[in-house]
Backbone and ligand atoms as CSV (ligand in chain L), in Angstrom:
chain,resi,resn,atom,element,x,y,z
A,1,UNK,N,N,99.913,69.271,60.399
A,1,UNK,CA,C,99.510,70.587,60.911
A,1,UNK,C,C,99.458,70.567,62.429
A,2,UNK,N,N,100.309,71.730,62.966
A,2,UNK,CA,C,99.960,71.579,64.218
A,2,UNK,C,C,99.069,72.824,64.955
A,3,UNK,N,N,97.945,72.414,66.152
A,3,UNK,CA,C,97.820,73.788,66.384
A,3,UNK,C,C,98.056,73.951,68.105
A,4,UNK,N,N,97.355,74.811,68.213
A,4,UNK,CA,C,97.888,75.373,69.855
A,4,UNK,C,C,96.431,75.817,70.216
A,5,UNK,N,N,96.506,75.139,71.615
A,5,UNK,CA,C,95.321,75.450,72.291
A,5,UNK,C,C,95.684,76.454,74.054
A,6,UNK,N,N,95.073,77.300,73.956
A,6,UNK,CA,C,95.489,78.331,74.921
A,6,UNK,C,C,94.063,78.088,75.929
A,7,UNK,N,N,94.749,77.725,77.255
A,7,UNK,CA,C,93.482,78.177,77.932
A,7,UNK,C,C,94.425,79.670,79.203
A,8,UNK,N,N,92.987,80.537,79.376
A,8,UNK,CA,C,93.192,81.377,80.301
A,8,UNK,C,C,93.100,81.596,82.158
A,9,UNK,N,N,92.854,82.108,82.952
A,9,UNK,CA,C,92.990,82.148,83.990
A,9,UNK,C,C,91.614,81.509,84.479
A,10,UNK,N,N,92.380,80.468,85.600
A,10,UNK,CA,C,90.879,80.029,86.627
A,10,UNK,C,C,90.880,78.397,85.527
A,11,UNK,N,N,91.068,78.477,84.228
A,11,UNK,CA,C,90.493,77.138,83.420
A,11,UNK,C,C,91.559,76.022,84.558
A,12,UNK,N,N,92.561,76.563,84.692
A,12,UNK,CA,C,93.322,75.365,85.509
A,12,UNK,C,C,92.450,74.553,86.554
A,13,UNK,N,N,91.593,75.475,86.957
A,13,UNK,CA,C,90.698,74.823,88.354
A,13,UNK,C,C,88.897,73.979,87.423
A,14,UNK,N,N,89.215,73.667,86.476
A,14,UNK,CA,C,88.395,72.922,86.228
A,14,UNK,C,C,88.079,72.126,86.651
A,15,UNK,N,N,86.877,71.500,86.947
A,15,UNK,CA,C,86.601,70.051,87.800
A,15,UNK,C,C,86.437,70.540,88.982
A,16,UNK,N,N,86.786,71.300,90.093
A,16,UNK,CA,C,86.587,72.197,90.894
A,16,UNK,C,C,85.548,73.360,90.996
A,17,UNK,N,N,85.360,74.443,90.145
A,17,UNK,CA,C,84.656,75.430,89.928
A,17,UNK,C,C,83.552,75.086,89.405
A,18,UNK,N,N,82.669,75.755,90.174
A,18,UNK,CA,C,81.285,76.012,89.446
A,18,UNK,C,C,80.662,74.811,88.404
A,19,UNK,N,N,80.992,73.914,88.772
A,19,UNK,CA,C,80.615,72.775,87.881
A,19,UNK,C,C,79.030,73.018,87.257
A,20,UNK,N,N,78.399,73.951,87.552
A,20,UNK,CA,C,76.782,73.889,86.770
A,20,UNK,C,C,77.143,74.310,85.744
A,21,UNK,N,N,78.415,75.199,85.427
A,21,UNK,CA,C,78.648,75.661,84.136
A,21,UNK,C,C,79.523,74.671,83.310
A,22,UNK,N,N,80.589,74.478,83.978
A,22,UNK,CA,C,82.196,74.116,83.362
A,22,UNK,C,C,81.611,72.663,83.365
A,23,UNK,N,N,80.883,72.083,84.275
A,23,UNK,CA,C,81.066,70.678,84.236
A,23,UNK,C,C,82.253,69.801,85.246
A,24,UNK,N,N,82.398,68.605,85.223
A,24,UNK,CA,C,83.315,67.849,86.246
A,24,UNK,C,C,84.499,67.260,85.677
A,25,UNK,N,N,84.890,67.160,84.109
A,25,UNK,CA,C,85.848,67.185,83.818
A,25,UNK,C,C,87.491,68.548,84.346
A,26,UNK,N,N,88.427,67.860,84.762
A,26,UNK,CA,C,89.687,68.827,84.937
A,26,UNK,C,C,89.877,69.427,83.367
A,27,UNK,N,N,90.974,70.096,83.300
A,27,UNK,CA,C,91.625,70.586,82.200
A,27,UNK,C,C,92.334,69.251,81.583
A,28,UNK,N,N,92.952,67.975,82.270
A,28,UNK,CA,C,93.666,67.877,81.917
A,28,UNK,C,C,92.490,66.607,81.151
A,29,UNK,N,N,91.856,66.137,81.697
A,29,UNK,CA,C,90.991,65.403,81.207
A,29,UNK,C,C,90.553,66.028,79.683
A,30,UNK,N,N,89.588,67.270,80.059
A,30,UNK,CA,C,89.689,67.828,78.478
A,30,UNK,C,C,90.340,68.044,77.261
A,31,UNK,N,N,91.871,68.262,77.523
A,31,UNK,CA,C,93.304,68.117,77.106
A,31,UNK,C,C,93.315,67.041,76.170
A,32,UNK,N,N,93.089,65.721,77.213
A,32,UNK,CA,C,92.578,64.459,76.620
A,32,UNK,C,C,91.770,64.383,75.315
A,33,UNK,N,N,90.691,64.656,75.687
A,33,UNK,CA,C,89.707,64.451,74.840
A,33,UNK,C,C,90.176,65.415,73.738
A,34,UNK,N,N,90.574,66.262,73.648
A,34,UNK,CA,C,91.100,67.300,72.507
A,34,UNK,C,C,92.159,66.528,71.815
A,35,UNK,N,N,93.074,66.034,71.707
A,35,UNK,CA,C,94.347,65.216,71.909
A,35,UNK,C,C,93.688,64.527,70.897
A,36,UNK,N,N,92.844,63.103,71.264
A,36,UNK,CA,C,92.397,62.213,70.744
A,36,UNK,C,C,91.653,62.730,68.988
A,37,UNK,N,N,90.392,63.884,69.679
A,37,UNK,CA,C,89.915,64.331,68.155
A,37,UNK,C,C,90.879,64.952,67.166
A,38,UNK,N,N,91.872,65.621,67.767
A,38,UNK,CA,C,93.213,66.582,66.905
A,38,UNK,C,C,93.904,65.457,66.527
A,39,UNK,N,N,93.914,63.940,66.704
A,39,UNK,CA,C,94.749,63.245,66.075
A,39,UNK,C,C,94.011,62.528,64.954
A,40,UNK,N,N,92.541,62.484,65.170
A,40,UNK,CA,C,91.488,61.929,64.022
A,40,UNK,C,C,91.390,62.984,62.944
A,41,UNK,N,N,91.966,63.784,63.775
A,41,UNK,CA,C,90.990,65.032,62.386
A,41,UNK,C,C,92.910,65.773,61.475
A,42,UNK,N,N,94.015,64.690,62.150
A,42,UNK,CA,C,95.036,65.175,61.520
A,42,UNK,C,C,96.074,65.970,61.833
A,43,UNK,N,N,95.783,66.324,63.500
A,43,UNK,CA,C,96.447,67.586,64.094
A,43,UNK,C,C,97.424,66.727,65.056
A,44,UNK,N,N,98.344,67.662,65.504
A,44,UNK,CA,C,99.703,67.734,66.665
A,44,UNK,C,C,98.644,68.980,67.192
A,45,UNK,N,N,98.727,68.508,68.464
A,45,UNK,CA,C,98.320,69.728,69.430
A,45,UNK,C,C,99.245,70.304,70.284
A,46,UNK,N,N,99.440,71.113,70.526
A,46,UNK,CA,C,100.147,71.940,72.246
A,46,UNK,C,C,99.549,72.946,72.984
A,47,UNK,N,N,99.788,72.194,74.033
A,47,UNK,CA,C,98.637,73.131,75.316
A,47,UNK,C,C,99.360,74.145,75.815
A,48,UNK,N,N,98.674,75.134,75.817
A,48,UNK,CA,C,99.328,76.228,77.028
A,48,UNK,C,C,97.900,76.562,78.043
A,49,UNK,N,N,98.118,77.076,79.258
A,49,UNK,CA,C,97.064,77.232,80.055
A,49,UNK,C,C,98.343,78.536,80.694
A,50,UNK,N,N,97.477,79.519,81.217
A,50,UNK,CA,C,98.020,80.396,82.600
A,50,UNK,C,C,97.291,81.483,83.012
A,51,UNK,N,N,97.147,81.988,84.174
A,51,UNK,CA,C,96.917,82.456,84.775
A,51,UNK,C,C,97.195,83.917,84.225
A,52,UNK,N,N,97.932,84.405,84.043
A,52,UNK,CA,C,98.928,85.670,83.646
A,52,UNK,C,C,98.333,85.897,81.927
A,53,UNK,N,N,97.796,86.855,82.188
A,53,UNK,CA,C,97.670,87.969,80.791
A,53,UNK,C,C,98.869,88.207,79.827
A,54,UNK,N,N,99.802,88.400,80.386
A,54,UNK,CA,C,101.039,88.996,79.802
A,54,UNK,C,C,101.615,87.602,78.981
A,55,UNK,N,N,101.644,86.088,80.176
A,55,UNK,CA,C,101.956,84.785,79.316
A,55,UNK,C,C,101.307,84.666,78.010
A,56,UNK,N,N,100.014,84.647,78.274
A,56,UNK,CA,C,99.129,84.544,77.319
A,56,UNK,C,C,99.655,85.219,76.121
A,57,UNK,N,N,99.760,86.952,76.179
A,57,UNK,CA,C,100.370,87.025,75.000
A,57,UNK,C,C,101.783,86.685,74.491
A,58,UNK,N,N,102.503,86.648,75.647
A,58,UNK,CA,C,103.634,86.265,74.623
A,58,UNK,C,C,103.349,84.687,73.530
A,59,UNK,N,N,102.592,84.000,74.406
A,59,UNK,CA,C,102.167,82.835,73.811
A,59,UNK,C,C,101.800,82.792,72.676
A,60,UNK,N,N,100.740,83.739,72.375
A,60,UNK,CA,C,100.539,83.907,71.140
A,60,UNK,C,C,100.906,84.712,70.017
A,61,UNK,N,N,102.192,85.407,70.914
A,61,UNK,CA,C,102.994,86.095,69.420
A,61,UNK,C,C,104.033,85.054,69.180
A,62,UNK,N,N,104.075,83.998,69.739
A,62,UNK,CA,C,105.692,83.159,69.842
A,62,UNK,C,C,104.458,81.725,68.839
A,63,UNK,N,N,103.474,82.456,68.239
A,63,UNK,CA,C,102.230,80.797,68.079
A,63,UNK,C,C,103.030,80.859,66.186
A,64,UNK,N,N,104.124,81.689,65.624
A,64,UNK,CA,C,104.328,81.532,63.912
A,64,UNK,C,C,104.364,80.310,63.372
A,65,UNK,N,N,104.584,79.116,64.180
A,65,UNK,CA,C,105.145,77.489,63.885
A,65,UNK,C,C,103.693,77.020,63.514
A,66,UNK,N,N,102.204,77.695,64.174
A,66,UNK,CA,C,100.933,76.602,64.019
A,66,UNK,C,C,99.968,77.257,63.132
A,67,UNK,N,N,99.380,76.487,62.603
A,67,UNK,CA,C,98.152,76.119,62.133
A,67,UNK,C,C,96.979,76.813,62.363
A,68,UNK,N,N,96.798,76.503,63.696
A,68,UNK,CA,C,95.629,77.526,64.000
A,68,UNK,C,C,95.741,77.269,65.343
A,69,UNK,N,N,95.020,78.494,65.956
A,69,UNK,CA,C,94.839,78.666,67.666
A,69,UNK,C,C,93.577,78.439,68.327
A,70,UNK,N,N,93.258,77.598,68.932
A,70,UNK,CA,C,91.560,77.612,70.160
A,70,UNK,C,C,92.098,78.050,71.215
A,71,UNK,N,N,91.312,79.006,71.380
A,71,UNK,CA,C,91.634,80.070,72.928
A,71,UNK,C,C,90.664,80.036,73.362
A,72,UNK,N,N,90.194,79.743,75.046
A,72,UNK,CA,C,89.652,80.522,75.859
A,72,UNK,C,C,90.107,81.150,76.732
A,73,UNK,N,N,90.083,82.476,76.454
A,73,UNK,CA,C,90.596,83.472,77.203
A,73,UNK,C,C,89.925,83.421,78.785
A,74,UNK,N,N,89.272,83.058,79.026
A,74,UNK,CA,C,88.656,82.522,80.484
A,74,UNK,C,C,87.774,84.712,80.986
A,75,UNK,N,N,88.293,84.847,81.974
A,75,UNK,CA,C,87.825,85.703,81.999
A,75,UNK,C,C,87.850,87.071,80.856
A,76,UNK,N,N,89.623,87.002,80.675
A,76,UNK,CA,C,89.850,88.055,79.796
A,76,UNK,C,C,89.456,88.442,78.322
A,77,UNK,N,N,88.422,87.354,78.235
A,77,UNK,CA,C,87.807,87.731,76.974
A,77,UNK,C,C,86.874,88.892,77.124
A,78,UNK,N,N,86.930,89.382,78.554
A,78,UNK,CA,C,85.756,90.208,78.954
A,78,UNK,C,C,86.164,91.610,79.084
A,79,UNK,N,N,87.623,91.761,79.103
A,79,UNK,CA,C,88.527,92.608,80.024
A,79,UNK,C,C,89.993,93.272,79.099
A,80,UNK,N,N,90.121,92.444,77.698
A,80,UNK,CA,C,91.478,92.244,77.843
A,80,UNK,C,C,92.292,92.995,76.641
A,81,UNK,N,N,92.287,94.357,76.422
A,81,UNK,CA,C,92.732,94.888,74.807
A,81,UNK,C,C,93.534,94.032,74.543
A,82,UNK,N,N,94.556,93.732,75.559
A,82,UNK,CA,C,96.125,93.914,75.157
A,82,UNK,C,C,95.813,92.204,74.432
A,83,UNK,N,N,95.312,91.525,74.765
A,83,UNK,CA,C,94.981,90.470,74.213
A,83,UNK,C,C,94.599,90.342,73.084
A,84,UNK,N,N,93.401,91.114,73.320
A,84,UNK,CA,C,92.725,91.123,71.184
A,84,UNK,C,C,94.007,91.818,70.623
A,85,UNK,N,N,95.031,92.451,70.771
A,85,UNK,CA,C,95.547,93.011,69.956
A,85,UNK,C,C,96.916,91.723,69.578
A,86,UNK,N,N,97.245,91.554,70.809
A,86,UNK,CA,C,98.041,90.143,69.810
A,86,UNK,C,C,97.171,89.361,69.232
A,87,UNK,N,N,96.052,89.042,69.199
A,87,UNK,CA,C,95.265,88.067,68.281
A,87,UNK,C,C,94.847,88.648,67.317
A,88,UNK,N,N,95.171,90.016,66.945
A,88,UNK,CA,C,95.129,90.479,65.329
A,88,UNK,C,C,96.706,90.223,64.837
A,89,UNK,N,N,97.100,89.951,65.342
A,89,UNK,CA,C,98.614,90.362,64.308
A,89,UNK,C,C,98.648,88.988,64.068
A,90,UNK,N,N,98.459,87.604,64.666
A,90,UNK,CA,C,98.907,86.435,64.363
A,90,UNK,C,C,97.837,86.121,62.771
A,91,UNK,N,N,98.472,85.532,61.932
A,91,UNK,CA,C,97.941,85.411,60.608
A,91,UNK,C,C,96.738,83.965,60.343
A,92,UNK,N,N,97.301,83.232,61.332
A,92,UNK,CA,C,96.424,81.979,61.346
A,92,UNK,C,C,95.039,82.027,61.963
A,93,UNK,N,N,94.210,80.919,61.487
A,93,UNK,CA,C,92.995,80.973,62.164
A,93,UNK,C,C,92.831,80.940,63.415
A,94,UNK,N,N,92.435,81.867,64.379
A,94,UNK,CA,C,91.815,81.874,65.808
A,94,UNK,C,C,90.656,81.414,66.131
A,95,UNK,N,N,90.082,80.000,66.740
A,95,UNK,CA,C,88.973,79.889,67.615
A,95,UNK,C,C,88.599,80.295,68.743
A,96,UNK,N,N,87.866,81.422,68.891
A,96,UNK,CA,C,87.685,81.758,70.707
A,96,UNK,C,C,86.470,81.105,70.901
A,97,UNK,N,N,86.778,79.837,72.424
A,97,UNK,CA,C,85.612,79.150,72.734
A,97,UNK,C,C,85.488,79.564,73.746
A,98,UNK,N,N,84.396,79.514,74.386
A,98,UNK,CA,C,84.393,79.299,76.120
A,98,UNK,C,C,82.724,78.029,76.203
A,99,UNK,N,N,83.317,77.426,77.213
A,99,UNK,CA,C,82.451,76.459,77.288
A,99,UNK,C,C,81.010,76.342,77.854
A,100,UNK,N,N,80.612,77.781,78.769
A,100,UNK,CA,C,79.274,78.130,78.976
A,100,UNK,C,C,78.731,79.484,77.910
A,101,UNK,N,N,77.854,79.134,77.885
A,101,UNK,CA,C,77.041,80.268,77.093
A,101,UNK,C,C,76.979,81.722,77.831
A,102,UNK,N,N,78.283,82.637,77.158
A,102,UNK,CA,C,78.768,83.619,78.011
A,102,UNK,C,C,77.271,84.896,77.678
A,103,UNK,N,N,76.745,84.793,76.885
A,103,UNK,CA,C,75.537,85.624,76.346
A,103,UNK,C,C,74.270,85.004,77.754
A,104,UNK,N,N,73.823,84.068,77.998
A,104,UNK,CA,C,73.347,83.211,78.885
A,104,UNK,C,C,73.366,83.811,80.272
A,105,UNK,N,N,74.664,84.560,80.682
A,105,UNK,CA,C,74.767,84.828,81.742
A,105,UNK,C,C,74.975,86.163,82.281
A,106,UNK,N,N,75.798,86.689,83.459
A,106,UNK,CA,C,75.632,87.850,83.893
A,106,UNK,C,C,76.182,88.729,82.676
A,107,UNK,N,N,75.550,90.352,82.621
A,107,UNK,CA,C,75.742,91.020,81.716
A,107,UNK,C,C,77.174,91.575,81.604
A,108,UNK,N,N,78.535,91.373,82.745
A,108,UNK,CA,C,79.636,91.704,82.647
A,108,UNK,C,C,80.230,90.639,81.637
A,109,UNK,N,N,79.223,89.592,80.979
A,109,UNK,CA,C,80.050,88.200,80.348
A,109,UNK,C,C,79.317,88.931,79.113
A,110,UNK,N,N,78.655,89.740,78.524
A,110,UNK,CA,C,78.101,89.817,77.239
A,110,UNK,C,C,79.470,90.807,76.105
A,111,UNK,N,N,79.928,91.657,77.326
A,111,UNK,CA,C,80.935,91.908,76.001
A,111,UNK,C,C,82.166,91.012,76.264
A,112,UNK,N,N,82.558,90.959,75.186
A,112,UNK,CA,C,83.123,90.049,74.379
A,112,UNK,C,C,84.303,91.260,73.906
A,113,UNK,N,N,85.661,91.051,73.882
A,113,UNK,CA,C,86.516,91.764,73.640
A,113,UNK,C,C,87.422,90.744,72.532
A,114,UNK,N,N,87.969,90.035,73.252
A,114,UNK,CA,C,89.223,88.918,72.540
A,114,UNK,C,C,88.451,88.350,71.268
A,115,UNK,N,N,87.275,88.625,71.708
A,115,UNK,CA,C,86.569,87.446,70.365
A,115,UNK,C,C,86.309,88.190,68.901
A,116,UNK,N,N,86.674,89.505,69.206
A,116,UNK,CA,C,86.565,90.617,67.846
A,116,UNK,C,C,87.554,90.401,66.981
A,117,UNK,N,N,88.945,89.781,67.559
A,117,UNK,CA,C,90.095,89.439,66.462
A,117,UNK,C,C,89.872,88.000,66.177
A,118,UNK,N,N,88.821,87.292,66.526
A,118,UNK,CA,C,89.027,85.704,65.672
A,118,UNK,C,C,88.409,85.794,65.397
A,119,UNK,N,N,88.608,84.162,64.196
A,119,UNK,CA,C,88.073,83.885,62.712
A,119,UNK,C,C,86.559,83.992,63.071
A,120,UNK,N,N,86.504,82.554,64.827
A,120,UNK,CA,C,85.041,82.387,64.969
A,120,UNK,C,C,85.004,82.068,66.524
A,121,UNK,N,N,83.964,82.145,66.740
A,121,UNK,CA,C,82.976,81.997,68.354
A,121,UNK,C,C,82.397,80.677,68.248
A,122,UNK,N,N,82.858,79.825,69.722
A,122,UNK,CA,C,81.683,78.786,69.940
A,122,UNK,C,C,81.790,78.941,71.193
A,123,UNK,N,N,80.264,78.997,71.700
A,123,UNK,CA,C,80.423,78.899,73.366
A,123,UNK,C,C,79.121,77.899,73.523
A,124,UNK,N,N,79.007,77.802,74.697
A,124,UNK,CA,C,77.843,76.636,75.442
A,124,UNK,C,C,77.606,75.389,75.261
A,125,UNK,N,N,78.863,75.222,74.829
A,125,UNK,CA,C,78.846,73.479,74.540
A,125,UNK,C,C,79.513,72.934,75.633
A,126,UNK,N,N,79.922,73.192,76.959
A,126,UNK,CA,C,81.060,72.463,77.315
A,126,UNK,C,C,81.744,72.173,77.262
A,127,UNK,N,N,82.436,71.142,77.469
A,127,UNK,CA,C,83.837,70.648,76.592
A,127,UNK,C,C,84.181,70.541,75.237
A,128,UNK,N,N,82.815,70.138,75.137
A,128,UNK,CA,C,82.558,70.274,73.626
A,128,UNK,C,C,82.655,71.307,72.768
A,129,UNK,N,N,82.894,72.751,73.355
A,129,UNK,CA,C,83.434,73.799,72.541
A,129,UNK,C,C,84.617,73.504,72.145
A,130,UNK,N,N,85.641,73.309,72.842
A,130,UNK,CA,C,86.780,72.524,72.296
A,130,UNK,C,C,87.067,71.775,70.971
A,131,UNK,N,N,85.996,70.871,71.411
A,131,UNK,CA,C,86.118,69.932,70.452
A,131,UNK,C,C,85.599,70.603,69.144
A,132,UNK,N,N,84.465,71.390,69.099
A,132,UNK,CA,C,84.146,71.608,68.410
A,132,UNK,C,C,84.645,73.139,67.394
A,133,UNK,N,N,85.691,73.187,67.890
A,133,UNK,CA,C,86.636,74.481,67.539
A,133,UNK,C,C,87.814,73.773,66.683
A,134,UNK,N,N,87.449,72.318,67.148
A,134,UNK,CA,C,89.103,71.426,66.299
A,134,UNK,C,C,88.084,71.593,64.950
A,135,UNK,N,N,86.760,70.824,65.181
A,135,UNK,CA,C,86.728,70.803,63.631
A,135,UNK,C,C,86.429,72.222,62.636
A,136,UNK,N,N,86.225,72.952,63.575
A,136,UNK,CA,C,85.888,74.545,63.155
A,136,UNK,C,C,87.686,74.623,62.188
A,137,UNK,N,N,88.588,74.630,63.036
A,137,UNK,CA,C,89.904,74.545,62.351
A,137,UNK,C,C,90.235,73.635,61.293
A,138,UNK,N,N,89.738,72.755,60.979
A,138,UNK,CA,C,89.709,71.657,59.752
A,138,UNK,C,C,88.751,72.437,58.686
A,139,UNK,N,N,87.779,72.485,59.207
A,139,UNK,CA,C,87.057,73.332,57.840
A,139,UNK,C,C,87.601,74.661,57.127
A,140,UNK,N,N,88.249,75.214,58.159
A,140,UNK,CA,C,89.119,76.924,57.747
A,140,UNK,C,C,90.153,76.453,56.950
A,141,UNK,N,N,91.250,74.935,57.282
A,141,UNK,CA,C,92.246,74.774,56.820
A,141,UNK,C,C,92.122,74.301,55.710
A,142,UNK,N,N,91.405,73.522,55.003
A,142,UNK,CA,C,91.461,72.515,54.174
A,142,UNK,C,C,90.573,72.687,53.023
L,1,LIG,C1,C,84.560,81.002,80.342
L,1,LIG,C2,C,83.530,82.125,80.522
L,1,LIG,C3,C,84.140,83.312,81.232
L,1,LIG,O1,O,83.165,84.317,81.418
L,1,LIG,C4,C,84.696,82.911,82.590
L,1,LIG,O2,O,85.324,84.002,83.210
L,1,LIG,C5,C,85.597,81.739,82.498
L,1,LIG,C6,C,85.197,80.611,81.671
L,1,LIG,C7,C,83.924,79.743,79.720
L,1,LIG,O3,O,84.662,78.885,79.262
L,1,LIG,O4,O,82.680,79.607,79.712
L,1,LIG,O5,O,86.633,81.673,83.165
L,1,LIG,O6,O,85.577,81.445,79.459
């Protein structure tokens, strides 16, 4: 099984930004650590990351080959129809994570748009949303 992990705009500057939230790991470091659990728990992973709204969706109408999707839409989970609407049409399980506790913080982070078309929500774990979205996808699949 393979799945696809989407990150959104700004995640590229991980390790950089705001570390009280995101923490001091990069993307690519996290990548890592995702990599490693998706191969314990049975998975092929592929990363996409970008900046661009529009990538994003084509990304995930071009996702028919996987398994299931972990997205953090980064900001545009806040912002983004055109987004939730390709994440209804794809048939597989969707994880939307984000790694600070978006409820936690300023009230422009409480709605939640992208996260109305997936299966499920994990936020405030850190990196560990990630991780913890692989096994969220093992339990949906199996
Ligand atoms: C984020 C939360 C968003 O509000 C923010 O714009 C991000 C990161 C998270 O992972 O906690 O870019 O998605």
């Amino acid at each position: 099984m393979k799945i696809l992990v989407i990150n959104g705009p700004n995640l590229n500057m991980l390790g950089q930004r705001e570390k009280e939230f995101y923490g001091e790991m990069t993307l690519e470091q996290i990548n890592g650590e995702v990599k490693k659990v998706a191969s314990e728990l049975g998975f092929d992973v592929e990363f996409f990351q970008s900046n661009s709204e529009g990538a994003i969706i084509d990304t995930i109408q071009g996702s028919q080959n996987f398994s299931g999707i972990v997205i953090n839409p980064g900001a545009y989970a806040h912002t983004s129809v055109a987004i939730h609407d390709a994440l209804k049409v794809v048939k597989i399980p969707v994880i939307e994570v984000h790694m600070s506790n978006v409820f936690a913080r300023e009230p422009f982070r409480h709605t939640i748009i992208t996260g109305r078309a997936a299966s499920a929500f994990i936020a405030g774990m850190g990196y560990k949303s990630y991780i913890a979205a692989l096994y969220a996808l093992k339990l949906l699949l199996t």
